[in-house]
Steps between C-alpha positions, in 0.01 A plus 500: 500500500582865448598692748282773398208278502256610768300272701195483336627377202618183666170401608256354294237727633495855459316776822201610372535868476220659790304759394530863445186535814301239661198354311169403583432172345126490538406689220772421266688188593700451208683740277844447278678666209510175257461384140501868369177618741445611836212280561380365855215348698230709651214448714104578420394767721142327461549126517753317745534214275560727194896622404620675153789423332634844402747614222646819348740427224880706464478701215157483333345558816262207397221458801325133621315420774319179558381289766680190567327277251483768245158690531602844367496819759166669453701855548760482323387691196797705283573632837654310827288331749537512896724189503735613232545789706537316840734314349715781338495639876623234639788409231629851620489411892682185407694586201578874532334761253849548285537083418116447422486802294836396332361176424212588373679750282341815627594845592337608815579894602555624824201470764316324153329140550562195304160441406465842382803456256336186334314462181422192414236332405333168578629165401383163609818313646440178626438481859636103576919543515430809769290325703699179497793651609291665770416225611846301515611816680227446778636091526832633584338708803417171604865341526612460834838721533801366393874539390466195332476509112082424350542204321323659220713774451790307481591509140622899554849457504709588863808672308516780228449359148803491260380635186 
């Protein structure tokens, strides 16, 4: 190994990074920068059972927002609904308003909002790779803690790859 190696990289698993401020998780327990959207989960303010699957795509701006089993959002109409916008709030609590709007693509002024800054129009985006992923992320809440290795996991390799 390198001496300038740092620790981390020595380990097969990398810290999560915490966020920028604490987050509520009840109304919006799942929210990532991946596959070229900000997308998320959200809950129905009207039905307990209900959740959307929420995306805004980097660059075009695209909008979706679907229930889990892909019943469109009845207010999402050429304009974003309440869980798109729950969700861009909370990308910013965990994310930080420069790296969301950077990965979306978007210049946001001073004091400005990142909804306010978006144009995009609605696309359907299908809802089933978001919410699985949601949901693996809730079975690993439910792994007892350990410093052992998940058995799953452990094709990521434990050194730096030689390229």
């Amino acid at each position: 190994m390198d001496a300038d190696e740092t620790a981390w990289e020595r380990r097969s698993v990398v810290r999560v990074v915490p966020p920028v401020e604490p987050r509520k998780l009840a109304k919006v327990p799942f929210v990532e920068l991946a596959d070229g959207r900000l997308q998320g989960v959200v809950s129905s303010g009207s039905d307990i059972e209900r959740v959307y699957v929420s995306s805004i795509a980097a660059g075009t701006h695209a909008l979706s927002c679907s229930t889990n089993n892909n019943r469109p959002c009845g207010a999402l109409h050429g304009y974003a609904c309440k869980h798109l916008r729950l969700l861009a709030d909370e990308a910013v609590v965990q994310y930080g308003l420069d790296r969301v709007a950077r990965y979306l693509r978007v210049e946001v002024p001073d004091g400005g909002s990142l909804m306010s800054c978006l144009k995009g129009q609605p696309e359907r985006t299908p809802a089933a790779v978001v919410f699985s992923r949601f949901l693996r992320h809730l079975a690993y809440l439910e792994v007892p803690d350990s410093t052992e290795p998940l058995a799953e996991l452990h094709w990521f390799p434990a050194t730096r790859v030689v390229r």
